[in-house]
GULUM-717306 format. One record per atom (N, C-alpha, C, CB): x, y, z; residue in one letter. Coordinates in steps of 0.02 Angstrom, whole numbers, plus 32768, in hexadecimal, padded with zeros to 4 digits. Glycine has a CB too. Layout:
<recs>
XYZA;...
</recs>
This chain:
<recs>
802A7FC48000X;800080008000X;802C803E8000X;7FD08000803DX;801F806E7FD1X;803B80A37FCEX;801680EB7FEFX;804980A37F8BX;803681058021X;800B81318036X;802A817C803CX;7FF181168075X;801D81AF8061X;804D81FB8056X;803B820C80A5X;80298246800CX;8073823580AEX;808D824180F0X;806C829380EEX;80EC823580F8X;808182B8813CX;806782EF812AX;8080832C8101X;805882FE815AX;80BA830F80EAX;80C2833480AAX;80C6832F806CX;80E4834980A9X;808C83028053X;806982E48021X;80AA82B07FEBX;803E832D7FF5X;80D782988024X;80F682738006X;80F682217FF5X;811C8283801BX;80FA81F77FCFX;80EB81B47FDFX;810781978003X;80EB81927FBAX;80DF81658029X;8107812A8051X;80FF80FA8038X;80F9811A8090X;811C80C48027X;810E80808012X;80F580518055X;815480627FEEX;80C38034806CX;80BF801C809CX;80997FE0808AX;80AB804480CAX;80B47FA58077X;80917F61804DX;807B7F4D808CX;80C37F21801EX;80907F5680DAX;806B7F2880FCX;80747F63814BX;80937EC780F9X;80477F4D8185X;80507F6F81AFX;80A07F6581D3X;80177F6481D3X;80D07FB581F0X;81207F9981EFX;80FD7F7E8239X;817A7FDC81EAX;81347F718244X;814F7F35827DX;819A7F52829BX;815E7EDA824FX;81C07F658271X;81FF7F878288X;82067FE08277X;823E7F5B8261X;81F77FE482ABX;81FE803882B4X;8216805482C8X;81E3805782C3X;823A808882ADX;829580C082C5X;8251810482DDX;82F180E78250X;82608125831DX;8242815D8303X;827681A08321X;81ED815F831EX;826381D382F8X;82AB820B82F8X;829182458311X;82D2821F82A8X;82658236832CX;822B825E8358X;8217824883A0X;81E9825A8333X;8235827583D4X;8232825C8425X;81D3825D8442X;826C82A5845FX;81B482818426X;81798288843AX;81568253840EX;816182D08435X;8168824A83D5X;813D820883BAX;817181CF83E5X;813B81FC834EX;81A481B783E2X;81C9818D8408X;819A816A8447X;820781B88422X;817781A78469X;816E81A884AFX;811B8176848EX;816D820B84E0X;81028198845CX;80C78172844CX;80D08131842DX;809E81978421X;80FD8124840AX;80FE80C883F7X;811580B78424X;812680A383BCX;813E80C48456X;815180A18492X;8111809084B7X;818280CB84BFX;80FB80B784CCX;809A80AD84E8X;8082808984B6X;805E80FC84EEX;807C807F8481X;803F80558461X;80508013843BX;801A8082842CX;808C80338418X;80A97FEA83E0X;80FE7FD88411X;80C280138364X;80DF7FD88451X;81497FD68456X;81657F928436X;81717FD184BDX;814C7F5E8436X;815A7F248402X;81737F4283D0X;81207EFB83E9X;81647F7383A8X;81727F8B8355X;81AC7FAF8364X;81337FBE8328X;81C67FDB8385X;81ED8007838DX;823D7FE18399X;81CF803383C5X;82527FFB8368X;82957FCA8372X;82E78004837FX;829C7F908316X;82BC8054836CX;8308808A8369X;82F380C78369X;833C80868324X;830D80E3838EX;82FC812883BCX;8340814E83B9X;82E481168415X;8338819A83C0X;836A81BF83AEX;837A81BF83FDX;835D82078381X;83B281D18408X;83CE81F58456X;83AD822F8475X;841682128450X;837A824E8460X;835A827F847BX;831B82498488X;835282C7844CX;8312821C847BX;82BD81FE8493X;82C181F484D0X;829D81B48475X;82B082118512X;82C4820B855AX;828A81EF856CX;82D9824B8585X;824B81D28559X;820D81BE8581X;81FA819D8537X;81D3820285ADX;81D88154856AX;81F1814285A3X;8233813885B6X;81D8811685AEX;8234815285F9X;827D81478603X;82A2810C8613X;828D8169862EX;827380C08611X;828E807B860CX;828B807C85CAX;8269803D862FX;829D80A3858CX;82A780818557X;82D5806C853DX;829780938537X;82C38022851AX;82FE7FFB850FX;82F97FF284CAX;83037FB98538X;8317802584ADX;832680178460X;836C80328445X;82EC803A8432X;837680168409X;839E803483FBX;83B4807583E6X;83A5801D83E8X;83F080A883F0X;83E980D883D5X;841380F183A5X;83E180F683F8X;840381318379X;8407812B8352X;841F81768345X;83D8810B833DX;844A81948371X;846481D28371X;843D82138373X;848581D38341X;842E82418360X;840C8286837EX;83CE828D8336X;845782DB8386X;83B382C2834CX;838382D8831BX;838382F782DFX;836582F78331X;83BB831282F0X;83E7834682BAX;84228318828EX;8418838A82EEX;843082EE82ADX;848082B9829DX;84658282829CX;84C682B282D7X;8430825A8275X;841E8212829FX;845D81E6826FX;83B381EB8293X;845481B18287X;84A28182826CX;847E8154823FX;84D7814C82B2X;847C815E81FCX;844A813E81CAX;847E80F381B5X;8436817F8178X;84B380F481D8X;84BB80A681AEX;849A809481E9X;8510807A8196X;849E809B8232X;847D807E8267X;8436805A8265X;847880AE828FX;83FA80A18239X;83D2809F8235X;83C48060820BX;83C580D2822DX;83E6806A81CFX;83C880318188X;83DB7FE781C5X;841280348118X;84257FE181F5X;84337FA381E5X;83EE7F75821CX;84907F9381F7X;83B67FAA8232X;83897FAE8265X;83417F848243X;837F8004827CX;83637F8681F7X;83337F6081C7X;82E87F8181CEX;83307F0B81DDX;82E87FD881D3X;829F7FD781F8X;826A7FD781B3X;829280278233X;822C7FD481B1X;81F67FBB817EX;81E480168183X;81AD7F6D819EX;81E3803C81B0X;81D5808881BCX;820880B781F6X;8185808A81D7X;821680DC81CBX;822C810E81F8X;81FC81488212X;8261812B81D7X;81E981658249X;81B681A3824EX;81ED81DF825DX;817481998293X;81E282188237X;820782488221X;81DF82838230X;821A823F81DBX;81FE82C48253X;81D583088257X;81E88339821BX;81E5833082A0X;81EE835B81EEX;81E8839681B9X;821383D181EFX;818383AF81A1X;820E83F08234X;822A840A8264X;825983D98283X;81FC8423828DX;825483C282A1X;8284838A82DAX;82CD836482A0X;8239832E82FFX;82B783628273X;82EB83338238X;82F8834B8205X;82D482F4821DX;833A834E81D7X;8346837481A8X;8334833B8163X;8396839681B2X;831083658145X;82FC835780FAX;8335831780CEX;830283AD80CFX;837F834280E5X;83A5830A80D8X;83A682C480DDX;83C9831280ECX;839582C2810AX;83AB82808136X;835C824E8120X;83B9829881A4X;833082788123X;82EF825080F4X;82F7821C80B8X;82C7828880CFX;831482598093X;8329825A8042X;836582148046X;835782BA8024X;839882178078X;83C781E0806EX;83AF81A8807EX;83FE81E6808CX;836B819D80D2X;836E815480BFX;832F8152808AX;8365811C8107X;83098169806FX;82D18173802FX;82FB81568008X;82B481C28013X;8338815C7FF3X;835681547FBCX;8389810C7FD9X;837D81A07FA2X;837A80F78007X;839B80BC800EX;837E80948022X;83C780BA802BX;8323808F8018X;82F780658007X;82C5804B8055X;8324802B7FDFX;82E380868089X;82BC808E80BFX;827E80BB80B2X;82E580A880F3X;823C80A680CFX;820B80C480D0X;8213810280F7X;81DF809D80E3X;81FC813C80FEX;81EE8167812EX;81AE81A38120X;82328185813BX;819681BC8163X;817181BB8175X;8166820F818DX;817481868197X;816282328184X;81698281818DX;8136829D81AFX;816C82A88150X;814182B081DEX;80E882D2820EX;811D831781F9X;80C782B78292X;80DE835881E5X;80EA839181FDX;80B583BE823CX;80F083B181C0X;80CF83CE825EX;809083DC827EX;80BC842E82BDX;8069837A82B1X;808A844F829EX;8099849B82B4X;806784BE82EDX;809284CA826FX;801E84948304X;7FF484A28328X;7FDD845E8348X;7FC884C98307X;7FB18477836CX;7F7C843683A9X;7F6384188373X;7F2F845383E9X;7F308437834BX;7F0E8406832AX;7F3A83D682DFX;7ECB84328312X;7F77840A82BEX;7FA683CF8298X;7FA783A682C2X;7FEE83DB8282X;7FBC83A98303X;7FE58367831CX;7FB383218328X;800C837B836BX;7F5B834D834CX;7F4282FD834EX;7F2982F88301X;7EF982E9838EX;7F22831882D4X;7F2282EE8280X;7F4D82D18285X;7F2B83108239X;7F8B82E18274X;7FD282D1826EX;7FD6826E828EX;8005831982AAX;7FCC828582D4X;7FCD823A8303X;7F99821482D2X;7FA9823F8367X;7F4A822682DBX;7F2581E782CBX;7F3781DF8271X;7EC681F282E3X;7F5F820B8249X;7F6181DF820CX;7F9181A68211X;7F73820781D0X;7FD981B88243X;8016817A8257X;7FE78164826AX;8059817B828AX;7FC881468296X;7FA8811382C6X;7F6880F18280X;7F7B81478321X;7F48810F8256X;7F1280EE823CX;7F3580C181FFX;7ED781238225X;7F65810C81E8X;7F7980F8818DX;7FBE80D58189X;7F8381498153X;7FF180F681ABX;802380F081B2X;803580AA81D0X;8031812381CCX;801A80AF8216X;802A805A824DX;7FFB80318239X;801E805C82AFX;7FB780408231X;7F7D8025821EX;7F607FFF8253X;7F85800081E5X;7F658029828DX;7F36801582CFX;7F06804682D9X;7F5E800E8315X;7EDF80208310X;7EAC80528343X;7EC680888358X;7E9580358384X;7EAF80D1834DX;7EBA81078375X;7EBE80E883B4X;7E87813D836FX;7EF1812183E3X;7F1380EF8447X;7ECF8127844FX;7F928106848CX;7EAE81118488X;7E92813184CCX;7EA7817284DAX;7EA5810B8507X;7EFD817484CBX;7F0B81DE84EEX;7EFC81F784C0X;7F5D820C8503X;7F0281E48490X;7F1282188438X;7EAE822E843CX;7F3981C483C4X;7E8181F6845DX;7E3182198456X;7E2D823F8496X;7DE981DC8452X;7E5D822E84C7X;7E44826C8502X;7E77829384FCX;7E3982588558X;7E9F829B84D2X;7ED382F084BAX;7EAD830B8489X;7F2D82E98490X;7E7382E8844FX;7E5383098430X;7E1483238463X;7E4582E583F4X;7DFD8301848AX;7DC4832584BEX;7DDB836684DCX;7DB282F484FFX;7E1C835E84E6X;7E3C83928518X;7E3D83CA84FBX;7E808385852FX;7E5D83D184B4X;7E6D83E384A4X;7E3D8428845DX;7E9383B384A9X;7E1683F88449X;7DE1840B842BX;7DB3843A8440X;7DC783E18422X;7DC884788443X;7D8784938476X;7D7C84D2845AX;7D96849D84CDX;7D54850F8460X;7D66855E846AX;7DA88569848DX;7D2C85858497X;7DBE8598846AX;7DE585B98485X;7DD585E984B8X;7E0085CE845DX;7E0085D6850BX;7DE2860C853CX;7DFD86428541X;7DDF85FD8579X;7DD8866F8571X;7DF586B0857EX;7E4A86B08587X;7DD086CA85C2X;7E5286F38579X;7E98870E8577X;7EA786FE85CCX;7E9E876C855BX;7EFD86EA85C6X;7F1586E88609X;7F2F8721860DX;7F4186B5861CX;7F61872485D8X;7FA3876085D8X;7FCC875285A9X;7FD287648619X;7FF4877885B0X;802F876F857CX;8061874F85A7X;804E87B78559X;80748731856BX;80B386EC858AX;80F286FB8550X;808C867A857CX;812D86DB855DX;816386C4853BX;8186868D8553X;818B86F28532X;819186688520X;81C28628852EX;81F1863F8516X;81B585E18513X;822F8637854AX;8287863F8539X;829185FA8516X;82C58647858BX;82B885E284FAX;82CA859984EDX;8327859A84F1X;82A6857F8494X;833685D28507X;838D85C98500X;83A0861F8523X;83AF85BB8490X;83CF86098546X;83F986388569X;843C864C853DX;840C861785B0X;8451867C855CX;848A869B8530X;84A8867284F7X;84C586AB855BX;847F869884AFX;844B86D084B6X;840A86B784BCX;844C86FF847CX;83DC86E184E0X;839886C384F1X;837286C984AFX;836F86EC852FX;835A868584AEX;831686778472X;82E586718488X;831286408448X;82B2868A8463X;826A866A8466X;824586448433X;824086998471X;820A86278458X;81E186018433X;81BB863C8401X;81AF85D28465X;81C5863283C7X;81A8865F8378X;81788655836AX;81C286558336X;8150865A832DX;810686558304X;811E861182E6X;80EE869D82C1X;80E9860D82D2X;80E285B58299X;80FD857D82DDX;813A85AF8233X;80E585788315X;810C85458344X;80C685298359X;814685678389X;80DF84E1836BX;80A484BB839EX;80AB84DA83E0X;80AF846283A9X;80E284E583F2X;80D485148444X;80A3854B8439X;812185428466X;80C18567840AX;808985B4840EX;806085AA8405X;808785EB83EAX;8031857283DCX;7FE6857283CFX;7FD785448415X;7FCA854B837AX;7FF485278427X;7FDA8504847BX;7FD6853084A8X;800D84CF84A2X;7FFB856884A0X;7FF185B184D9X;7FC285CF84C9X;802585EC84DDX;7FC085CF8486X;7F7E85FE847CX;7F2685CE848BX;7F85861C8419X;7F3985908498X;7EFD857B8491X;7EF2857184E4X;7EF6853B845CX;7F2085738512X;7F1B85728555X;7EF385BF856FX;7F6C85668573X;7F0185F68534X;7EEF8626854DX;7F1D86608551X;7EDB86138580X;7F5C864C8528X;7F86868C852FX;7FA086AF8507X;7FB18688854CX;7FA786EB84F9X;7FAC870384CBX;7FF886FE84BAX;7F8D873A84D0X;802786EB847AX;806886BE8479X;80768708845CX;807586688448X;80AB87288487X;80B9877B8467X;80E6875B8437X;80E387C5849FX;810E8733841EX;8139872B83DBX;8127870D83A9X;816F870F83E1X;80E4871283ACX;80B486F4836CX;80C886FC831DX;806C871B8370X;80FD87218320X;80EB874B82EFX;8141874182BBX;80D387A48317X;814E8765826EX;818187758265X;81AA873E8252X;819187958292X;81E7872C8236X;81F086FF8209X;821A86C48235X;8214872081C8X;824A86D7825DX;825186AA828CX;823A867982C6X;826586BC8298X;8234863A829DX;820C862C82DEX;822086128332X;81E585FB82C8X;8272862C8334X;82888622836AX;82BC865D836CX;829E85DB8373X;82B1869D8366X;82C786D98359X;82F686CE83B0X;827F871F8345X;8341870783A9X;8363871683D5X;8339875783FFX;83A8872283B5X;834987598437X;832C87A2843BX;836587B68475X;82CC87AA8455X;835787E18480X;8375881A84C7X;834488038503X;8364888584B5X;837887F38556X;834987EA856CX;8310881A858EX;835E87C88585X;83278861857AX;8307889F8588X;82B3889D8569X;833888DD8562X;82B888658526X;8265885A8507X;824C882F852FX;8258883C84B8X;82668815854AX;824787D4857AX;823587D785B5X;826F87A28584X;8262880785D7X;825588208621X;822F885F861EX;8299882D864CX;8200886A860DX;81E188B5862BX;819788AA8643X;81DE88F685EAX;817E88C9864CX;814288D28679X;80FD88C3864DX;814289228698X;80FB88DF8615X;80B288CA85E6X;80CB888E85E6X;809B88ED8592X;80EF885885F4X;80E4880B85F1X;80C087EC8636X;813287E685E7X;80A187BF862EX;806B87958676X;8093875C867AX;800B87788665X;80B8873B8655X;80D786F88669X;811986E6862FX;809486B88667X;814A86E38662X;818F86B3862EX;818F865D863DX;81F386D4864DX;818D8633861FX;817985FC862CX;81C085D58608X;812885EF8610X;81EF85C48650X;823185B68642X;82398559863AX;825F85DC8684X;823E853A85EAX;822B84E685EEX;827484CE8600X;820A84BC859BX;8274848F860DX;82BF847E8610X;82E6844885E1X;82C984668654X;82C8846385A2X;82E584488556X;82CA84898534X;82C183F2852FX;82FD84A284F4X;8331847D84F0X;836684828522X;8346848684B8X;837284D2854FX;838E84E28576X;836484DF85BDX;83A68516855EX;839E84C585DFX;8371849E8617X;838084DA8651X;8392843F8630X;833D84FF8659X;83368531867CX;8321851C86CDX;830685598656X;833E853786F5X;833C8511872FX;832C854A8779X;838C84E58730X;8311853887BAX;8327856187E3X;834685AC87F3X;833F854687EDX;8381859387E6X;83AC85B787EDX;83E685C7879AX;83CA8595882DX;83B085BA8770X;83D685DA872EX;839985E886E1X;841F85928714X;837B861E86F4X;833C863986B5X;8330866A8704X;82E285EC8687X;830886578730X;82E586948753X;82FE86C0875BX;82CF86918785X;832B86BC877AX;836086EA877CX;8380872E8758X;838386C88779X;836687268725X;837C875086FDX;832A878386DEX;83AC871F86C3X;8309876D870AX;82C487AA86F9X;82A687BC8748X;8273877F86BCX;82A7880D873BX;82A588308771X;8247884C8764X;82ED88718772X;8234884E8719X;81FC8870871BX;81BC883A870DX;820288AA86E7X;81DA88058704X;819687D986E2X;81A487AB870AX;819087BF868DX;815C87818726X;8159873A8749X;817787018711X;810287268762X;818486E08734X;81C3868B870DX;81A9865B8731X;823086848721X;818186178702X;817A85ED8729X;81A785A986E7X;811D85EB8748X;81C8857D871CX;81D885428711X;81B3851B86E8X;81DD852A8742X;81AD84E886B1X;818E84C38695X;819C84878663X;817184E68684X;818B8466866BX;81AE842A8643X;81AD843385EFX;818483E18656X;81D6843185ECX;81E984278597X;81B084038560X;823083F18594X;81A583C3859AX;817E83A28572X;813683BE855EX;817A8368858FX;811683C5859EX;80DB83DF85A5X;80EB8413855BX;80CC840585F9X;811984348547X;810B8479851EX;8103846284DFX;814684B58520X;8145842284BEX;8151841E8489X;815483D3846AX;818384418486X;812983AC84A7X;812E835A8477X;80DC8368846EX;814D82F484AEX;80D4833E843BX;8093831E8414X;808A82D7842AX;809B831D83C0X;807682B88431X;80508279844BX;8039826D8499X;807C823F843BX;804F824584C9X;8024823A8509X;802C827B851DX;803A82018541X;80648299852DX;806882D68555X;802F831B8539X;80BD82ED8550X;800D82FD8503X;7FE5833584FFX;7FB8833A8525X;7FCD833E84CDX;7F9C82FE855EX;7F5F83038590X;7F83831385B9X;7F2E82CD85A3X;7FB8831485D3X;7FE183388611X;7FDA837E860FX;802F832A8611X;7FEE837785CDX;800083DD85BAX;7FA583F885CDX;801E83F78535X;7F9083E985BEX;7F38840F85BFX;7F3D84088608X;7EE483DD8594X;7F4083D08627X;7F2383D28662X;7F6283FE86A7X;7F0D8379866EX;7F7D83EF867DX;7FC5841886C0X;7FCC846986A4X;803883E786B6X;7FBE8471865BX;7FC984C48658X;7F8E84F28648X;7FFD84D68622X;7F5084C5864AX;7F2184F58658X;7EFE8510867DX;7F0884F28647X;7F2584FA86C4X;7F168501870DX;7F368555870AX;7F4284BC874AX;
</recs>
């Protein structure tokens, strides 16, 4: 069966795979929960579950493609953001399947999931993926405030426009002041970040692991709260965490 990924590319998929590389820590975290039988190679950033026992297969940016092929996998699952185009194209061309989610908001991501899970794996939608679409599916509520996500210290970055963080802030209720403009992880001064028209800096601890005693610290005019990485920026189980822990 030949089918297209979400960037209308073909997959060859004659039968449901069975051996699956994935180069994506937030999908990682979801075949581990559902198909962990199938999952045979995971990059070094897949940290959850954290008993996982697969093989790996070097970083997200660098994955180690003779590693991958000699992994014999039937599918690779691949992000358009998270993985470079390259590295698609080489095992594509060395007769590995793969598998491309793009997904830039809440609602790409549960399309995104239930087409892997229906078309792609060719199972039953899991149980979280219908209560992250319950969760998740709603009106948008009232305004909280204005927020910014840092994602890196000297020099400080933030979370940009076109991001799944920013449309998850905005759907919690907050207005994402870097919505905007061509970068979507623009440098800034931390003089834009710290001033007073902001209601919340929301410091994650990936990619830069903001801690205690290293992000608060450095803003005198705006409240800083701590928050998990995950909650901001994986797609699969952690999306019922994220609703229920950040819309409190």
């Amino acid at each position: 069966m030949q089918t297209l990924d979400d960037l209308g590319d073909p997959v060859d998929l004659p039968r449901p795979p069975v051996r699956i590389v994935s180069l994506v820590p937030s999908i990682t975290e979801a075949l581990a929960t559902d198909v962990p039988d199938r999952l045979v190679g995971a990059t070094d950033w897949c940290t959850h579950p954290a008993d996982l026992d697969v093989a790996r297969v070097r970083g997200t940016k660098n994955p180690d493609l003779k590693a991958i092929r000699a992994l014999e996998p039937d599918l690779v699952v691949a992000n358009k953001e998270e993985n470079r185009a390259l590295d698609v194209r080489r095992l594509r061309d060395a007769g590995v399947p793969v598998w491309v989610t793009d997904i830039e908001t809440v609602p790409q991501a549960l399309d995104s999931l239930d087409r892997l899970y229906e078309v792609a794996l060719q199972v039953t939608r899991p149980d979280w993926l219908a209560t992250a679409r319950a969760r998740w599916d709603i009106p948008l509520p009232s305004t909280r405030g204005r927020v910014v996500v840092p994602i890196w210290r000297d020099p400080w970055m933030v979370v940009g426009p076109r991001t799944y963080t920013g449309d998850l802030l905005q759907r919690l209720g907050w207005t994402h002041v870097y919505d905007d403009g061509e970068d979507r992880y623009p440098a800034v001064d931390l003089a834009a970040i710290d001033r007073a028209d902001l209601d919340l800096v929301l410091l994650p601890d990936e990619p830069y692991v903001f801690t205690e005693s290293d992000g608060p610290d450095a803003f005198t005019q705006v409240p800083t709260r701590l928050v998990s990485g995950r909650l901001l920026t994986w797609y699969g189980p952690a999306m019922v965490e994220a609703y229920d822990v950040l819309s409190s």
